[in-house]
C-alpha positions in Angstrom: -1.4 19.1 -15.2 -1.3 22.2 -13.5 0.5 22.0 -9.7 -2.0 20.9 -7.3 -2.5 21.5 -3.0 -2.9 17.8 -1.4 -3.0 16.3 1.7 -2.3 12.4 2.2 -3.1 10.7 5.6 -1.2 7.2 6.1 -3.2 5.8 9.0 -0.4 2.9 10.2 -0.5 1.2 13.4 2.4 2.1 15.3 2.0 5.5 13.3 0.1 8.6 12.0 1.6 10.3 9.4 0.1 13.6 7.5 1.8 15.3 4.8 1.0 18.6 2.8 2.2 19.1 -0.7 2.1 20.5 -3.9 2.4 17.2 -7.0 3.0 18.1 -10.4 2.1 14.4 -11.7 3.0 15.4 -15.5 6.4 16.4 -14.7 6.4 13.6 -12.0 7.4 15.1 -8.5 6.0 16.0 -5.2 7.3 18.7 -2.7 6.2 18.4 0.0 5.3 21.8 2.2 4.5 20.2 5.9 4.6 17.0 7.8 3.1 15.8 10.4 3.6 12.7 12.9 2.3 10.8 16.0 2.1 8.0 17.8 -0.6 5.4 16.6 -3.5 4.8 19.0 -6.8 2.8 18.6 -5.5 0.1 15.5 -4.3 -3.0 14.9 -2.4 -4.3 12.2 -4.3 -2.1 10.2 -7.8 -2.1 11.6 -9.3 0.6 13.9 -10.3 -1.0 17.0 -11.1 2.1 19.4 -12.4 4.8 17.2 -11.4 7.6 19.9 -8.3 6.4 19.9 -7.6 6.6 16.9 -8.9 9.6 16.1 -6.7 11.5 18.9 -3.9 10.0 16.8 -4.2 11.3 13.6 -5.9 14.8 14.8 -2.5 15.2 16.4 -0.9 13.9 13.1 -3.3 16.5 11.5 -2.5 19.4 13.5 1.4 18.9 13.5 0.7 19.2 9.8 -1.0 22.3 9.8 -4.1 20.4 8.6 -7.3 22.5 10.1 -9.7 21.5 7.1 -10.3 20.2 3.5 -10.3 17.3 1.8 -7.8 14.4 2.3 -6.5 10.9 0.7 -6.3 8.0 2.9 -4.5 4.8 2.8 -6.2 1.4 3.6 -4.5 -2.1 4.5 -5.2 -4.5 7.2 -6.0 -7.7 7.5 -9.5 -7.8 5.9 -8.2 -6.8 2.2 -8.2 -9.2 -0.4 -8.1 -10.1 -4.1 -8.1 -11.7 -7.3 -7.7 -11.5 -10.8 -10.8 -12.1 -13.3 -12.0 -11.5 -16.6 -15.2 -10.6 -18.0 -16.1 -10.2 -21.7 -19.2 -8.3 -23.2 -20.7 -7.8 -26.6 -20.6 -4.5 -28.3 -23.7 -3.8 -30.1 -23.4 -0.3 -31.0 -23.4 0.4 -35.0 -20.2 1.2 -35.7 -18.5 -1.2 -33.0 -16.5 1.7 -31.4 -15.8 0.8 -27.8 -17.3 3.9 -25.8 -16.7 5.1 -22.2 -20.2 4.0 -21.7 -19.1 0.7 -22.8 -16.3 0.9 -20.2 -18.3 1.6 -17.3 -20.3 -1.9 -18.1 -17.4 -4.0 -18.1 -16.3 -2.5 -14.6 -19.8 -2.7 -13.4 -19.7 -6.5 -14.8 -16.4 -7.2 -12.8 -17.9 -6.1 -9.9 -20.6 -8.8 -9.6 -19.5 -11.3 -7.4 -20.5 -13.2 -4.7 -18.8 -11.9 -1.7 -18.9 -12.4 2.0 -21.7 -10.7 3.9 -19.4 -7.5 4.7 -17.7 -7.8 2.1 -17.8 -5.5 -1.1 -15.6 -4.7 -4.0 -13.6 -1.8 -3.7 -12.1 -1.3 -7.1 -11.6 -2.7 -10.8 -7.7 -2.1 -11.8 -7.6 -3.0 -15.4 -4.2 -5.1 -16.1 -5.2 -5.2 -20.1 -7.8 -5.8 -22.9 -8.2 -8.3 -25.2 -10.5 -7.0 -28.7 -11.8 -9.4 -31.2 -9.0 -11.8 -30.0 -6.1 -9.0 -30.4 -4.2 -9.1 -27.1 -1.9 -6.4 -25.3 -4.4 -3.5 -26.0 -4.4 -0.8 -23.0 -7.1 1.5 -23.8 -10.1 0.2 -25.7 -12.0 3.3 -26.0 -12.2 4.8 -29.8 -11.1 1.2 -30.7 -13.8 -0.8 -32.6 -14.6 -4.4 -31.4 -17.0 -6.7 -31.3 -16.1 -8.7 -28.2 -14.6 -7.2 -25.6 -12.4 -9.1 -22.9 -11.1 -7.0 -19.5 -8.2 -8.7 -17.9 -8.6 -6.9 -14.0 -7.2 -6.9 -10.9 -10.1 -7.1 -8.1 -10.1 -5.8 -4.8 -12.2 -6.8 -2.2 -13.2 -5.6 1.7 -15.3 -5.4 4.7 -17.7 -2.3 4.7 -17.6 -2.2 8.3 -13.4 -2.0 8.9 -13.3 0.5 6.0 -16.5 2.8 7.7 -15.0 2.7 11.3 -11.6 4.4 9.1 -13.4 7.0 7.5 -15.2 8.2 10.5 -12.0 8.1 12.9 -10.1 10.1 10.1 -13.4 13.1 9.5 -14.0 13.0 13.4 -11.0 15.2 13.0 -12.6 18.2 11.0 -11.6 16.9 8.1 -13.2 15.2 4.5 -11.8 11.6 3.3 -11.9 12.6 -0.4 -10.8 9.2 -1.3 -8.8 6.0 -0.4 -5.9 4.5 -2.2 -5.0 0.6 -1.0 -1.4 1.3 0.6 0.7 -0.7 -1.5 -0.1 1.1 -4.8 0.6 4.5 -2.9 3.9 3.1 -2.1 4.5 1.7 -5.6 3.2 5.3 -7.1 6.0 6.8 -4.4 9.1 4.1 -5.0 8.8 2.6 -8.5 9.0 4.2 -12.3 7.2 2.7 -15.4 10.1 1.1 -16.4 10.2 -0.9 -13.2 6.8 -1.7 -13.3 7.0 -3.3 -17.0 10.1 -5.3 -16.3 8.2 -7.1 -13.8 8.2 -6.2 -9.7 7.3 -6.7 -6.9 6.8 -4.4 -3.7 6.8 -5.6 -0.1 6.2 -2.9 2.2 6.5 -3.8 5.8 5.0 -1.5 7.8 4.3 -1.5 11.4 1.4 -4.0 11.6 1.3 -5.7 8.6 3.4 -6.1 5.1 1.6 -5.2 2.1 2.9 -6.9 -1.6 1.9 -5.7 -5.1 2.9 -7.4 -7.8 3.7 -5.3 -11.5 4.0 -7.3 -14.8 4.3 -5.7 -18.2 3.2 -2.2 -16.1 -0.2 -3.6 -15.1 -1.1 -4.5 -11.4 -1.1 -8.3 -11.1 -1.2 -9.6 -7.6 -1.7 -7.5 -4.3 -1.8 -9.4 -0.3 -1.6 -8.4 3.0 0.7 -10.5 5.6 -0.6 -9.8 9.1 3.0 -9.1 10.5 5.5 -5.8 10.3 7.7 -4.1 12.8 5.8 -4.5 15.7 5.7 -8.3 15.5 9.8 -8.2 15.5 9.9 -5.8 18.3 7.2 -7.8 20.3 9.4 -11.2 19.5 12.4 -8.9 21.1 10.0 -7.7 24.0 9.3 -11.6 25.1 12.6 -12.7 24.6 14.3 -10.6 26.7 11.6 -10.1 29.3 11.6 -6.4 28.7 8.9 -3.9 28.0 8.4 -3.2 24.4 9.2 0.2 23.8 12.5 -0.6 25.0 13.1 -3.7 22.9 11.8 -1.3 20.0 15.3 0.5 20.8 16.9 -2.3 20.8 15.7 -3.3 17.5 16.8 0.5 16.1 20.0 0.1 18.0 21.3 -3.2 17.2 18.8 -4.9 15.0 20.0 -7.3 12.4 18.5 -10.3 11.0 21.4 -12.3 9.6 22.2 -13.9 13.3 25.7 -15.6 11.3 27.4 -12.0 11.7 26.9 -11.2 15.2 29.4 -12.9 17.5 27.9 -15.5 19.5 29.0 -13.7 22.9 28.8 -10.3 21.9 26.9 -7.9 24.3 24.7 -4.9 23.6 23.9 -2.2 26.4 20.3 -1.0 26.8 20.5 1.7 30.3 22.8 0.1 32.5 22.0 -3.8 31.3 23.8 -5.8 28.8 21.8 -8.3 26.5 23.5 -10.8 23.9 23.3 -9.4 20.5 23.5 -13.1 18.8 20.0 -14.1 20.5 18.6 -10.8 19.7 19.8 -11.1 15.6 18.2 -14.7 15.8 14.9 -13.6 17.0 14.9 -11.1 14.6 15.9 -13.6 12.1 13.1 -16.0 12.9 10.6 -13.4 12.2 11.9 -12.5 9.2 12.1 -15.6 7.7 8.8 -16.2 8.5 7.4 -13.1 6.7 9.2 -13.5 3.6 8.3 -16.9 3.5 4.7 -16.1 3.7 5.8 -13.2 0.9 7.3 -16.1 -1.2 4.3 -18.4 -1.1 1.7 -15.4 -2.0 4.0 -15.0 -4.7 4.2 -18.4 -5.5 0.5 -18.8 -5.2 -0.4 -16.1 -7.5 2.1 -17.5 -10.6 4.1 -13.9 -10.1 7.2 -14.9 -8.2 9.0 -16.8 -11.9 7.9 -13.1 -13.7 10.0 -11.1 -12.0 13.0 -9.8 -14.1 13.0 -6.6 -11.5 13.0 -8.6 -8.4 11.5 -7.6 -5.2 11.7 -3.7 -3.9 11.4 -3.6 0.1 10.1 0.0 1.5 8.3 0.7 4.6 10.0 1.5 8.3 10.8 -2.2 8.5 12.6 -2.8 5.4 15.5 -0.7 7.4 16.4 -3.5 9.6 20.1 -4.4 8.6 20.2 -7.3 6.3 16.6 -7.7 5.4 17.6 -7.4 1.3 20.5 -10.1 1.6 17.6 -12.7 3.8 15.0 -11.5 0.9 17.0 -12.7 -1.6 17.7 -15.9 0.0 14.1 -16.6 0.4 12.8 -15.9 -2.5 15.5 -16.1 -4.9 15.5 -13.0 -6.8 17.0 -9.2 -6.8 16.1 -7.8 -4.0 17.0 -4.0 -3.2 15.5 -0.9 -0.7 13.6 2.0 -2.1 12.8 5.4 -0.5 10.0 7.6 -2.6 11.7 9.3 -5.5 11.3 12.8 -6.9 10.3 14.6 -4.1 11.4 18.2 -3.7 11.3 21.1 -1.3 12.9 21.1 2.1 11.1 18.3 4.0 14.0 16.0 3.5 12.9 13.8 6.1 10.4 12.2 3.8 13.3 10.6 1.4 13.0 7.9 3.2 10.9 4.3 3.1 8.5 4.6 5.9 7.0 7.7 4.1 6.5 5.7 1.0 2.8 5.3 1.5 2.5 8.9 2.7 4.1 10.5 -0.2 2.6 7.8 -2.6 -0.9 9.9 -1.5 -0.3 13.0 -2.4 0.8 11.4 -6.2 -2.9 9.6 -5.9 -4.9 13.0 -4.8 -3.0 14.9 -7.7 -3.4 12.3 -10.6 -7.3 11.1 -9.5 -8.3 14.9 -9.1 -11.0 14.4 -11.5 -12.8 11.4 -9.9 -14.7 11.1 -12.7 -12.2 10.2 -15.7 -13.1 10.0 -19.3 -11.3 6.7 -19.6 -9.8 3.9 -17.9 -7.3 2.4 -19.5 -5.3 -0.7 -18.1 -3.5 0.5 -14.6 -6.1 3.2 -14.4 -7.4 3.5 -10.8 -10.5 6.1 -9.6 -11.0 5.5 -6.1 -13.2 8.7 -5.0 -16.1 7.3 -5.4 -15.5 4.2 -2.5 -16.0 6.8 -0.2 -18.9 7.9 -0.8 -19.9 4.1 -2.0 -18.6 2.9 1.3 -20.8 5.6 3.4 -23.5 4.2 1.2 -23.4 0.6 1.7 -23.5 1.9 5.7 -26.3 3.5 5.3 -28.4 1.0 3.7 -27.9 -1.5 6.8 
């Protein structure tokens, strides 16, 4: 695939980032050329709630960038995702029994009729695997003859109305939404390799409003949830507790932060301007939040079957995996592996980005580059296309 110009927009809650780059996705690396940050404006956990707002945030974002025009790739969380795994099986009547794109497009089309809330509609179909004539562990069914085909898929769900009020926040900046990629699989595309994802993972990426989990087993996407608490939730905690405004107990949390309260001294101080707060209370606040966020982790995990499956253990990214200590409480919790990742491969001489709260941001430029034909001749299982929920979305609006 020849090198490609992109333009990913992670739309976070406590902040925009923009990035411009060039993705070779054969060879497997992104440079990236430009970056662009601000403060986040208008969301919570996730979900616009002031459309202005928000939109002043990532035009700045944007313009930092060097982003004027074009098309870009958007990430999409929040509170209002959710999903499930299903299968659906159809008979193939052609002469000759070979399984046909054609063929393919009815089985997504298949999955996708469910009974859903109201403002609800699926998103996307993420094929985990196929299952012909009774043969399992096939991939890519097309050219393949069968008589009965089964899909295995990962289904992704969400409300039309949270997902329009993000499009039109993000083009009320001059700019096209080309397409939108569910957060954690940017961040997976940015942090893990194949061989992590058939050894079986799973990614928590705690961002500012919420932490996002996807779930890998034998390379094909198994389980995916949002947790409505991130960064923000541990620096508000901090805020409370120490009767202080939040930005500053945001410092405090950069400064000092840890969330294993056993190694901080029990009368240790820590200076903030010209007070002195005890460090042990702050780690236990800290701690108390974190424990409850992985233990929400652990029974999504547990929930979905996934958390026994996971030889790779559990990879933390996002700006609030940096908190000192969060891998050691991680593997207490849920009692496997856990390590930090940072997106891999990426060149040029933004280094900045080597680091895990660009992992969604850099994971959406690998997206724009791999999906730029949104209209792929196959789907095999893992394959994602997720340029036409924009236009689907604007549709569904529309129609009201």
């Amino acid at each position: 695939m020849a090198q490609s110009l992109v333009y990913g927009v992670d739309v976070g809650t406590t902040k925009i980032v923009a990035l411009a780059g060039r993705v070779d996705a054969r060879r497997g690396w992104a440079e990236v050329l430009s970056v662009g940050e601000a403060p986040s404006y208008g969301l919570k956990r996730g979900v616009v709630v002031d459309r202005q707002a928000a939109a002043e945030s990532i035009a700045e974002a944007l313009d930092s960038c060097g982003v004027r025009a074009g098309q870009v790739s958007v990430g999409i969380a929040g509170s209002h995702i959710s999903s499930f795994n299903t299968e659906v099986t159809l008979l193939n009547r052609t002469r000759d029994l070979t399984v046909t794109d054609r063929f393919m497009r009815r089985l997504d089309q298949e999955a996708r009729q469910l009974e859903l809330d109201e403002d609800e509609r699926v998103l996307h179909v993420v094929p985990r695997g196929y299952v012909l004539d009774g043969s399992e562990g096939v991939k890519n069914p097309v050219g393949l003859a069968a008589r009965k085909v089964t899909m295995r898929a990962h289904v992704v769900s969400g409300a039309v109305s949270s997902i329009q009020n993000l499009l039109r926040a993000v083009e009320d900046c001059g700019v096209r939404v080309s397409r939108v990629v569910l957060e954690p699989l940017a961040s997976a595309e940015a942090c893990l390799s194949d061989s992590d994802r058939e050894s079986g993972v799973a990614l928590l990426d705690i961002g500012g409003g919420t932490t996002d989990i996807a779930t890998f087993i034998r390379g094909a996407l198994t389980h995916t949830a949002v947790i409505p608490i991130g960064g923000e939730s541990f620096s508000s905690d901090v805020a409370y507790g120490l009767k202080i405004p939040q930005h500053k107990a945001e410092e405090i949390k950069l400064r000092y932060g840890t969330v294993l309260s056993d190694t901080v001294d029990s009368v240790a101080p820590v200076k903030l301007d010209d007070r002195h707060y005890n460090a042990h209370f702050v780690s236990q606040i800290l701690e108390y939040r974190a424990l409850e966020l992985l233990e929400y982790a652990r029974d999504s995990l547990d929930r979905s079957g996934t958390r026994e499956m996971l030889p790779g253990g559990v990879v933390l990214t996002g700006g609030g995996s940096l908190l000192d200590g969060m891998t050691d409480l991680a593997e207490e919790v849920l009692g496997v592996r856990a390590s930090t990742a940072a997106p891999r491969r990426v060149r040029g001489e933004v280094q900045p980005v080597q680091k895990p709260q660009y992992a969604t941001s850099v994971g959406l430029l690998y997206f724009a580059a791999k999906n730029d034909d949104l209209r792929p001749k196959s789907k095999g299982a893992g394959a994602t296309s997720f340029g036409s929920i924009v236009e689907a979305v604007k549709g569904w609006f529309r129609g009201r």
